[in-house]
C-alpha positions in Angstrom: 5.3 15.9 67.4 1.9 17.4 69.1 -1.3 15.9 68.6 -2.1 18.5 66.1 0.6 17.8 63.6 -0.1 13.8 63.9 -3.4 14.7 62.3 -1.9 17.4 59.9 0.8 14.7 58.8 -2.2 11.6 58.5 -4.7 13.7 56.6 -1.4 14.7 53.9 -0.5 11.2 53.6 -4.2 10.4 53.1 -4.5 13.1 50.0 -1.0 11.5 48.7 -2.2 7.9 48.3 -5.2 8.7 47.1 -3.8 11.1 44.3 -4.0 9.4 41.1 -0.5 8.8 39.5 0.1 9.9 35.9 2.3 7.6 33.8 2.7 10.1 30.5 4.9 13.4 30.9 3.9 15.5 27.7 7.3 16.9 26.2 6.2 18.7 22.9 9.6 18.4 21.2 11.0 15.2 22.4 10.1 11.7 22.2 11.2 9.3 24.7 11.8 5.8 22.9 13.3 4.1 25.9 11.6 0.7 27.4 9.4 1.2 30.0 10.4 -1.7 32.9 6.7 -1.1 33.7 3.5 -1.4 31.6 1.7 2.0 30.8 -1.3 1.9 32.7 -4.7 0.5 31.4 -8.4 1.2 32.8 -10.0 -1.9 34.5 -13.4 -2.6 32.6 -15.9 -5.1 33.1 -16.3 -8.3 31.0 -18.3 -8.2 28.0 -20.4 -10.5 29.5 -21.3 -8.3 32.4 -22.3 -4.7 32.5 -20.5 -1.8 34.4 -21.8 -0.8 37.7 -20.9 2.8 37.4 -20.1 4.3 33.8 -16.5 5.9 33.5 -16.0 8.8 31.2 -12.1 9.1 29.7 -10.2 11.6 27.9 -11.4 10.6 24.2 -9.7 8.9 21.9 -10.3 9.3 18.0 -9.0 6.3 15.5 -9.1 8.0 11.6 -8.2 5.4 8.8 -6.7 7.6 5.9 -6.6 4.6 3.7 -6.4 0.5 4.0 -10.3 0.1 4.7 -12.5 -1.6 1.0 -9.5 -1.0 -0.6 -6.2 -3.4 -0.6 -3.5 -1.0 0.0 -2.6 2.6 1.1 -2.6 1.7 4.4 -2.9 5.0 6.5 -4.6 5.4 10.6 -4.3 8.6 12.7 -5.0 8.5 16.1 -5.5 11.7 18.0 -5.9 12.4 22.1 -6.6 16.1 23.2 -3.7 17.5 21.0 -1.7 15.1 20.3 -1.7 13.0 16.8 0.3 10.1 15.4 0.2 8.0 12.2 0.3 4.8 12.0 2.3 3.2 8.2 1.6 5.5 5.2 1.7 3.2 2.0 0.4 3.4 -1.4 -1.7 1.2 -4.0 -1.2 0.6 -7.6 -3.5 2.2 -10.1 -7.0 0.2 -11.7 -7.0 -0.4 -15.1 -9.3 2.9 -15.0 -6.4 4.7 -13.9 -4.5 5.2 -17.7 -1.0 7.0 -16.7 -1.1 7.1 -13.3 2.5 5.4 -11.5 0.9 4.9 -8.0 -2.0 6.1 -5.7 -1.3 7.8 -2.4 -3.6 8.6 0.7 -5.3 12.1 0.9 -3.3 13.9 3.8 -5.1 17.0 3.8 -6.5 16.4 7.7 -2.5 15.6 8.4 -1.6 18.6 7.3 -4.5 20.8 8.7 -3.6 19.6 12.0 0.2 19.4 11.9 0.9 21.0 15.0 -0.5 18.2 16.9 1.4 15.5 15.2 3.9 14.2 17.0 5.4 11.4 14.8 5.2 8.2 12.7 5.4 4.8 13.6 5.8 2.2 10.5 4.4 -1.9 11.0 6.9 -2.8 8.3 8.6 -2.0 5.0 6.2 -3.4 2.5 4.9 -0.6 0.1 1.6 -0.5 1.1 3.0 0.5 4.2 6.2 3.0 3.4 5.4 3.8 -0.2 3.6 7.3 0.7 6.1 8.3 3.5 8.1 10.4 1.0 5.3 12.7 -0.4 3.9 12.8 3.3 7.4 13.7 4.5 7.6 16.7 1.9 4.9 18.6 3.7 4.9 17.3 7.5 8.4 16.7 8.8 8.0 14.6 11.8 10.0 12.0 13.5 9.4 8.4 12.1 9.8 5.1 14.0 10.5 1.9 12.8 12.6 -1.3 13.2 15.7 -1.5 11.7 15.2 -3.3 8.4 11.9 -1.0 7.6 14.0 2.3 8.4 16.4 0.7 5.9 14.3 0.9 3.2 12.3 4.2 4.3 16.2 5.4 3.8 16.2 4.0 0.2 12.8 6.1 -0.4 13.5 9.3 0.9 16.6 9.4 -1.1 15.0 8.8 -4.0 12.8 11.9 -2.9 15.9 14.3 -2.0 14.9 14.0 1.7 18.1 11.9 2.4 19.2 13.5 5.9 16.5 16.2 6.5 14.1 13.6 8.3 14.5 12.0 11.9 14.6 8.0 11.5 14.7 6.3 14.5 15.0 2.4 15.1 12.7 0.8 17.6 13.1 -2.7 18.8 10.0 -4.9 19.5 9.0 -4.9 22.8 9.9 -0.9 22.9 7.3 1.8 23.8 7.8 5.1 22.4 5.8 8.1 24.2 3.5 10.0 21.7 2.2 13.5 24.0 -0.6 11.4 25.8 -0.2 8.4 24.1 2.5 5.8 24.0 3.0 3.1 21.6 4.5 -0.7 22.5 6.0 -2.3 19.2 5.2 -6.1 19.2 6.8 -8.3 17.1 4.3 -10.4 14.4 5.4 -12.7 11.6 4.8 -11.6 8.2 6.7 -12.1 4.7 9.1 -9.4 5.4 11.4 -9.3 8.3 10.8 -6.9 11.6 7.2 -7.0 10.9 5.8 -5.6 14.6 2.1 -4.9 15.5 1.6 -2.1 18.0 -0.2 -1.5 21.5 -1.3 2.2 21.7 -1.9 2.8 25.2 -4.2 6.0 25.5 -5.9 7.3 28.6 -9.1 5.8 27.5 -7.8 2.2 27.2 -5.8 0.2 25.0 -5.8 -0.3 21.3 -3.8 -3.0 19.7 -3.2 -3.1 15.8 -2.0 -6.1 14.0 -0.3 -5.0 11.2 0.2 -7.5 8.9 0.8 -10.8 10.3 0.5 -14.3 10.5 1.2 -17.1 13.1 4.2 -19.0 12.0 5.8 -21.4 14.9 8.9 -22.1 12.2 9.8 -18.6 10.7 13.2 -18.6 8.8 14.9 -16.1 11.0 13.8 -18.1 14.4 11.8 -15.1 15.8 8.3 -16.3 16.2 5.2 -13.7 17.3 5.0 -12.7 20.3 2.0 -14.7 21.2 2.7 -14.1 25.0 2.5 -10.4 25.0 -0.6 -10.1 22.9 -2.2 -12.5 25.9 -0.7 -10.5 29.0 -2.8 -7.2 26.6 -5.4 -9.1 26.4 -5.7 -10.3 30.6 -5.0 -6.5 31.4 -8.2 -5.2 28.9 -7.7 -4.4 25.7 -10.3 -1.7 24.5 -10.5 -2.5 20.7 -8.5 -4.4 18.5 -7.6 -3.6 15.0 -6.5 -6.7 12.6 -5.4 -7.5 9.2 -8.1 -8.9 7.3 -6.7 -9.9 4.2 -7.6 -13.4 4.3 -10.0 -13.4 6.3 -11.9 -15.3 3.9 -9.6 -18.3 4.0 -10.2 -21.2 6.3 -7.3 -22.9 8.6 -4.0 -21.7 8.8 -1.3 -20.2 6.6 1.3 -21.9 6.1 5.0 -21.5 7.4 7.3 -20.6 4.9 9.7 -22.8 5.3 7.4 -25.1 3.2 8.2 -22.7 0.5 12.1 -23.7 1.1 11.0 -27.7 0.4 9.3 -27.1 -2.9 12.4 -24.9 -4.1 14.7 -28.2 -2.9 12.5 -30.5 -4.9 12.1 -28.2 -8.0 16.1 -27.3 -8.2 16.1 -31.0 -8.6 13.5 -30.9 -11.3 15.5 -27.9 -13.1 19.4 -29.6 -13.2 20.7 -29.3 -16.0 18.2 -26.3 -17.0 18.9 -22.8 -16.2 16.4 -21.8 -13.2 14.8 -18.5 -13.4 12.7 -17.3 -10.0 10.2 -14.5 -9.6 8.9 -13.1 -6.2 7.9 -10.4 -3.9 11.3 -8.2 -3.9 10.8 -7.7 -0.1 10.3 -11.3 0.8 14.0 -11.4 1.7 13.0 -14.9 3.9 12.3 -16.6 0.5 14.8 -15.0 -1.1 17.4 -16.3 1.5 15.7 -20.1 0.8 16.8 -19.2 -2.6 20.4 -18.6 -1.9 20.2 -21.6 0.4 19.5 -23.9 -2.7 21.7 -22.3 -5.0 24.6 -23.3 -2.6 23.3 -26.7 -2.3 23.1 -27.1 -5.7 26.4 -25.7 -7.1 24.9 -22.6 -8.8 25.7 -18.4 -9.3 22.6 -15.8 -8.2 22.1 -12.8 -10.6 19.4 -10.6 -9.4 17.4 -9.0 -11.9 14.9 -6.0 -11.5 15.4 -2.0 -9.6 13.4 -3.1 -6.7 15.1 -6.6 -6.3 18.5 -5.2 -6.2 17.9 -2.2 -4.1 16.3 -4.5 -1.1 18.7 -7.4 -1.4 21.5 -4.6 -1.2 19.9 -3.4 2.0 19.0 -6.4 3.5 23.0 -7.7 3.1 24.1 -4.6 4.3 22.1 -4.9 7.6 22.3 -8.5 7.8 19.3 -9.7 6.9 20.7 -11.9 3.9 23.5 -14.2 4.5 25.2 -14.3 1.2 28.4 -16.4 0.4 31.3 -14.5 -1.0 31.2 -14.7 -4.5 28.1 -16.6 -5.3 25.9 -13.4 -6.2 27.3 -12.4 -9.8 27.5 -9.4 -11.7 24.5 -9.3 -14.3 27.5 -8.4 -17.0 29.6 -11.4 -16.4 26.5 -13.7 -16.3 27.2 -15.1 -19.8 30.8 -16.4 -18.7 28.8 -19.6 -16.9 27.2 -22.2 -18.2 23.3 -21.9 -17.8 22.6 -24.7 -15.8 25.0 -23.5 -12.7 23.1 -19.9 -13.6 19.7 -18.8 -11.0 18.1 -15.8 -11.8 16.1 -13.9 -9.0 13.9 -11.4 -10.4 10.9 -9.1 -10.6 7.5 -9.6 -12.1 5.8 -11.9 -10.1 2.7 -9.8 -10.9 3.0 -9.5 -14.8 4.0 -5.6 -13.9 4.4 -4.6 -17.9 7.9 -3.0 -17.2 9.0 -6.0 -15.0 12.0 -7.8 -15.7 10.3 -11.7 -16.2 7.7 -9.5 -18.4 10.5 -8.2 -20.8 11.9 -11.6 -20.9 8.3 -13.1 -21.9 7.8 -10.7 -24.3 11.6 -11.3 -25.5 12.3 -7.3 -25.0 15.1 -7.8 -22.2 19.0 -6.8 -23.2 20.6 -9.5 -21.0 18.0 -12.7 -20.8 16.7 -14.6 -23.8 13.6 -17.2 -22.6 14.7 -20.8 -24.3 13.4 -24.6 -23.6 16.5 -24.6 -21.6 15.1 -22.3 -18.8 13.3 -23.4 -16.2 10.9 -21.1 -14.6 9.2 -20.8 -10.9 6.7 -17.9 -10.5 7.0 -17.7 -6.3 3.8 -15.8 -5.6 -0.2 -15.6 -5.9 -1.5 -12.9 -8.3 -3.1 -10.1 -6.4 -6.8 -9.3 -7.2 -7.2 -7.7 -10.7 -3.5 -9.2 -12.1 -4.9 -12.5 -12.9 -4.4 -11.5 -16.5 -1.2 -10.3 -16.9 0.4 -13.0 -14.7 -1.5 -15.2 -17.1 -0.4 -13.5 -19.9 3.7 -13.6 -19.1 3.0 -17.4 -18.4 1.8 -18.5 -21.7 4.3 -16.2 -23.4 7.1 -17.9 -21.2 5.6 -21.1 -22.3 5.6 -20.3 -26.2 9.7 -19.7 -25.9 9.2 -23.4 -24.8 10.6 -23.0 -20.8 8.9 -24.9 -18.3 6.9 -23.1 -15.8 5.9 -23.6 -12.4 3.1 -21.6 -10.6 1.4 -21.3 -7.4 -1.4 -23.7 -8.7 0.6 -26.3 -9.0 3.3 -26.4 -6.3 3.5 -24.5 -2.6 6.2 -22.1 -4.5 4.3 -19.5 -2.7 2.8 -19.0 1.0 0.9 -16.2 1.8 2.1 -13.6 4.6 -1.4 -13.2 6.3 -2.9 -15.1 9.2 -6.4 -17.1 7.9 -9.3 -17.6 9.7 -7.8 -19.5 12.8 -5.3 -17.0 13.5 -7.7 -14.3 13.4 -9.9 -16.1 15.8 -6.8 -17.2 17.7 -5.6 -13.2 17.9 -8.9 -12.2 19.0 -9.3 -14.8 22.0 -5.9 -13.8 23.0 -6.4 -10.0 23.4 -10.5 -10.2 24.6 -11.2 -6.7 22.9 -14.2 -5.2 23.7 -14.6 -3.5 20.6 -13.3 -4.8 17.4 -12.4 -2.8 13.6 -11.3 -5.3 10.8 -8.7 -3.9 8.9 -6.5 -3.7 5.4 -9.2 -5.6 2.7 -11.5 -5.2 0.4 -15.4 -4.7 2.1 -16.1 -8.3 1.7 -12.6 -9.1 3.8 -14.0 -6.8 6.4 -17.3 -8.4 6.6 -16.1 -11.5 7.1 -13.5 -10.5 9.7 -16.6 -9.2 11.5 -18.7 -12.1 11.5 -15.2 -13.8 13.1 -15.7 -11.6 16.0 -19.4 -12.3 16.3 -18.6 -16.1 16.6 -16.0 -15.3 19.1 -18.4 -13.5 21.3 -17.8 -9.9 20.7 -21.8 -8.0 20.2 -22.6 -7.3 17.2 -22.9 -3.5 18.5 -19.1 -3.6 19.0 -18.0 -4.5 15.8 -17.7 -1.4 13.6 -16.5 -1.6 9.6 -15.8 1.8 8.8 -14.7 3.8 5.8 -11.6 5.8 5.0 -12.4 9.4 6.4 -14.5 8.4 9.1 -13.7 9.4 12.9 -14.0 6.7 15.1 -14.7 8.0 18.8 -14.2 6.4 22.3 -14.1 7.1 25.7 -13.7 3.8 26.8 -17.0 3.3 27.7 -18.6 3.3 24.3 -17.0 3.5 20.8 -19.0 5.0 17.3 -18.4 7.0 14.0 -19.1 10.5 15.3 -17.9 12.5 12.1 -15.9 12.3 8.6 -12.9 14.2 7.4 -11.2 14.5 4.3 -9.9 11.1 2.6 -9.3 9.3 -0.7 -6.9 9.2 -3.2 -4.1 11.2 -4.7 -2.7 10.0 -7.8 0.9 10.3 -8.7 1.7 10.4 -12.2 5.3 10.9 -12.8 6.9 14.1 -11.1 2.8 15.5 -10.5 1.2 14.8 -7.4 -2.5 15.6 -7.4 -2.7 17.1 -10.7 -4.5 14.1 -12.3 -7.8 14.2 -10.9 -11.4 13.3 -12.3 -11.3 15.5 -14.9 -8.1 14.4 -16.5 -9.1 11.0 -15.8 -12.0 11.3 -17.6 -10.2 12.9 -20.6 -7.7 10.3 -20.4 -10.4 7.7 -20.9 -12.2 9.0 -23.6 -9.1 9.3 -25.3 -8.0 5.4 -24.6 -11.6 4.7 -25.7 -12.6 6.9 -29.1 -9.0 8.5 -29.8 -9.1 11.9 -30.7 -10.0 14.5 -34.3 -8.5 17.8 -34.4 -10.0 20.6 -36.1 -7.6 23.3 -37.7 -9.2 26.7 -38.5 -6.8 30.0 -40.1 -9.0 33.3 -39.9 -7.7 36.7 -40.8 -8.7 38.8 -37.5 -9.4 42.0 -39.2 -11.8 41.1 -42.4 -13.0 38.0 -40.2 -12.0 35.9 -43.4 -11.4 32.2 -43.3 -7.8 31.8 -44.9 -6.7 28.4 -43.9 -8.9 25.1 -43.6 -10.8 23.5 -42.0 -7.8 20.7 -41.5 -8.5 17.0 -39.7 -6.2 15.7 -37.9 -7.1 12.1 -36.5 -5.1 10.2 -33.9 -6.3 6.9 -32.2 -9.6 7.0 -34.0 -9.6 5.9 -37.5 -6.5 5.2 -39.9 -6.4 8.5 -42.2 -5.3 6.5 -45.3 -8.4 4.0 -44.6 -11.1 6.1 -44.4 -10.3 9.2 -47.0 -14.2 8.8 -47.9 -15.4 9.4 -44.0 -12.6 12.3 -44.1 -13.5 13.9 -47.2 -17.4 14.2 -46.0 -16.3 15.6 -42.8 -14.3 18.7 -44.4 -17.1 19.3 -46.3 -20.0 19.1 -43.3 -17.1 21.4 -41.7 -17.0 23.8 -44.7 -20.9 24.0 -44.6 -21.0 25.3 -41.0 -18.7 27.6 -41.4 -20.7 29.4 -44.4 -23.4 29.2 -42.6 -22.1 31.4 -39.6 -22.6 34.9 -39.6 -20.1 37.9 -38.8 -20.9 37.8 -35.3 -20.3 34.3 -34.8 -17.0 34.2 -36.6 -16.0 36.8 -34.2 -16.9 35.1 -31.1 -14.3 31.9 -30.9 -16.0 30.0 -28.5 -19.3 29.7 -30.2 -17.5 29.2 -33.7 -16.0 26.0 -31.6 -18.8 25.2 -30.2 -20.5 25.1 -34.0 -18.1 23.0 -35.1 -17.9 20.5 -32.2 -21.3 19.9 -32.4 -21.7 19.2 -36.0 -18.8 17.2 -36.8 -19.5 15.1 -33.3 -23.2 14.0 -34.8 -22.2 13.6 -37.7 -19.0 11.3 -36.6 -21.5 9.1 -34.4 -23.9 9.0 -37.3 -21.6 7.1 -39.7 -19.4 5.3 -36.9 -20.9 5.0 -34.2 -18.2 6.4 -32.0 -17.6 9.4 -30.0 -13.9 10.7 -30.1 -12.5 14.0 -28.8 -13.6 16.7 -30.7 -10.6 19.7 -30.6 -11.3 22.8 -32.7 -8.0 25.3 -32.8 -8.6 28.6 -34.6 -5.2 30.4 -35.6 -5.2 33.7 -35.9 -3.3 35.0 -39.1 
């Protein structure tokens, strides 16, 4: 080799080793879910506590929460690079009391499905419902691949059945510690406690830094199935440069720790002890398979038959058996039809209606309305949960109607029957020393969880700059220099009432209402449409406002007021229906708030004869 090709061949190997290396290989149909040996790789930033010689612009990075922010539910995050988009869980809430008819409440996924052809998949933190329950009617108009651990693909399985969409969408199980590539993004599963197994935060690595979301978790160093968080990787994140961290702020408002649930396990010993000679009847989460396995555990111990009560229970006990979640004796779960051939004290019951749900099995049994359970002084009774904000009352209301069958019942208040599946305020802090974030967005809670999740972070250092409590809708833009809300897009709620999706919205809502409220009068008009002649009526009909029989008096005045407007409308207004309505709206409405007080639904119908 001459002089001049040793220079040729330097200068080359010069350009090589200064080339930068990409990690991500963009595929736009496939999705590589094998583990990297090697981390993706991160972008070196400066402390917090020291500022950045030379500012470095990235490929930005937008984080959109659908749902899950001031609200407690429907938890829903896009995140978008260049053209590629992921979601992260899809889940649902359960209607307010000023939600009359509606079954469940869904995210808004009209910016999904403007901009499906950059979405590249789903990835699911675990298989509660306000994490999986809005999959389905997501699935119906975007069919992407979804990613999950096993048990949570489990029950996505059970959901899309129930949807028809059994077979027709790509599930694919992802272990913890697993990075699945999404165009320029990838996505580490990490695996979290919560009170549901394979519960797994995520690391999105993105070419502007990365972003870690919690999930749902807690920090529990004794966890039922042995697999504690993974404390260690959340650290080695967080010693590498984590851009912003996103965590569960559900009780954020809580001081100390939560507690392992293996307490849980100890109360039920002591209280099986409490209940012998009584048959036991237990209500919980129907996901918390952990407790219900503690449940199993003492019925074994104790000499006693399991029947499972409630649509839910069964369908995720079923599952978790079948994937060997639940390790059931043969034999000791018994058929709810052969229940009656033991005697009640060798009898547990697991069911539904830890929340006074008005359909829920306990519920039916309080309000002795169930087929197969009668409540008697001989049951004894252990409510295994905490009522979720706004179900004080009916939880309330199935305990004292428990109570007047004369069972003995045991609630949170007075025994650790139930531990909550969220980290408190020493975790939080405890998660956000561990991954250093520069930026930090509380997550999952009401506004005041949020806020106080934030002033967490400002005790641990983080500027108050860097914190950002956003809203559902709002883009949140970085470049890994600097992160803000740059712009909204659509977001809020869908309501699903029965087989309708969407089709109950404010203004039905608002008739619903006034109906619950002042009940409804009918007006019933014949007219003869060529002589314009009044034939039939005027007829009232009244439902949900006064009792007919009651108030002939009120009823008699009102045909008449009724009869009066109509002889006091000309040709021209007999002609034209909707002033003739109108007429007779407005008369019998004053008139009806006059004497009552009250503003019911006013419905004129004119037949034509």
């Amino acid at each position: 080799m001459n002089e001049k090709e040793k220079k040729s061949k330097m200068r080359s190997d010069s350009l090589s080793n200064s080339a930068p290396k990409r990690y991500y290989k963009r595929k736009s149909t496939q999705f590589d879910t094998n583990v990297k040996n090697e981390d993706p790789p991160t972008v070196s930033r400066t402390s917090r506590s020291q500022k950045p010689t030379k500012e470095v612009r990235r490929t930005p990075v937008r984080i959109i929460p659908l749902g899950g922010l001031n609200e407690i539910g429907k938890n829903m995050t896009v995140f978008e690079c260049s053209n590629d988009m992921f979601i992260l869980d899809c889940g649902l809430a359960f209607p307010d009391a000023d939600m009359p008819g509606v079954d469940i409440v869904i995210p808004d996924f009209t910016y999904v499905e403007r901009n499906r052809d950059k979405l590249r998949g789903i990835v699911i933190t675990h298989g509660h419902e306000d994490h999986i329950g809005g999959l389905a009617y997501l699935l119906k108009k975007v069919n992407v691949p979804v990613y999950a651990t096993r048990l949570t693909i489990g029950l996505i399985e059970g959901k899309l059945k129930e949807q028809g969409l059994s077979g027709k969408v790509t599930l694919n199980v992802v272990e913890p510690k697993k990075t699945v590539k999404m165009g320029c993004m990838a996505v580490e599963f990490i695996k979290v406690n919560h009170s549901i197994p394979d519960s797994v935060g995520m690391a999105i690595h993105t070419p502007a830094g990365i972003i870690v979301h919690t999930g749902d978790f807690k920090v529990d160093y004794s966890p039922i199935d042995g697999k504690i968080i993974d404390l260690a990787r959340f650290g080695e994140l967080g010693s590498r440069g984590v851009l912003a961290l996103m965590a569960d702020s559900t009780n954020a408002e809580r001081p100390g720790y939560t507690h392992s649930e293996r307490t849980v396990g100890e109360s039920f010993d002591r209280l099986f002890k409490m209940g012998e000679g009584k048959r036991i009847i237990i209500a919980t989460f129907s996901s918390n398979i952990h407790r219900v396995q503690q449940i199993i555990n003492c019925a074994v111990r104790y000499g006693r038959k399991v029947a499972v009560f409630g649509r839910s229970m069964i369908n995720v006990i079923n599952t978790a058996i079948e994937l060997g979640y639940l390790e059931v004796p043969d034999g000791l779960i018994i058929d709810i039809e052969t229940m009656n051939r033991y005697e009640s004290e060798r009898i547990v019951l697991i069911t539904t209606g830890s929340q006074g749900e008005p359909m829920s099995a306990l519920t039916r049994m309080a309000m002795n309305d169930h087929k197969k359970v009668n409540i008697t002084p001989m049951d004894f009774i252990i409510i295994s949960a905490t009522p979720i904000p706004g179900n004080e009352k009916f939880v309330t209301r199935v305990v004292n109607e428990l109570m007047k069958s004369g069972a003995e019942v045991v609630y949170e208040a007075m025994y650790e029957v139930h531990v909550s599946g969220h980290a408190c305020q020493e975790e939080l802090k405890l998660m956000l020393a561990l991954t250093k974030p520069s930026f930090f967005i509380p997550v999952h809670g009401e506004y005041k969880h949020l806020k106080k999740h934030a002033g967490l972070a400002l005790q641990m250092g983080i500027p108050k700059e860097n914190v950002i409590i956003a809203e559902i809708g709002n883009v949140i833009e970085t470049d890994g220099s600097r992160m803000s809300i740059v712009s909204q897009v659509p977001a809020g709620r869908v309501l699903v009432d029965g087989l309708g999706v969407g089709d109950v919205g404010s203004i039905v809502l608002r008739d619903r209402k006034h109906l619950a409220q002042d009940g409804l009068i009918i007006i019933v008009i014949g007219i003869e449409r060529s002589t314009n002649e009044i034939v039939a009526g005027p007829d009232i009909i009244s439902r949900g406002f006064v009792y007919v029989r009651e108030s002939e008096e009120l009823m008699v005045e009102a045909k008449l007021l009724l009869n009066g407007t109509l002889a006091s409308c000309s040709a021209a207004e007999l002609r034209e229906w909707n002033t003739l309505k109108g007429k007779l709206r407005d008369a019998l409405s004053d008139y009806i708030y006059q004497k009552t007080k009250r503003s019911p639904m006013i419905l004129p119908i004119i037949m034509e004869t």
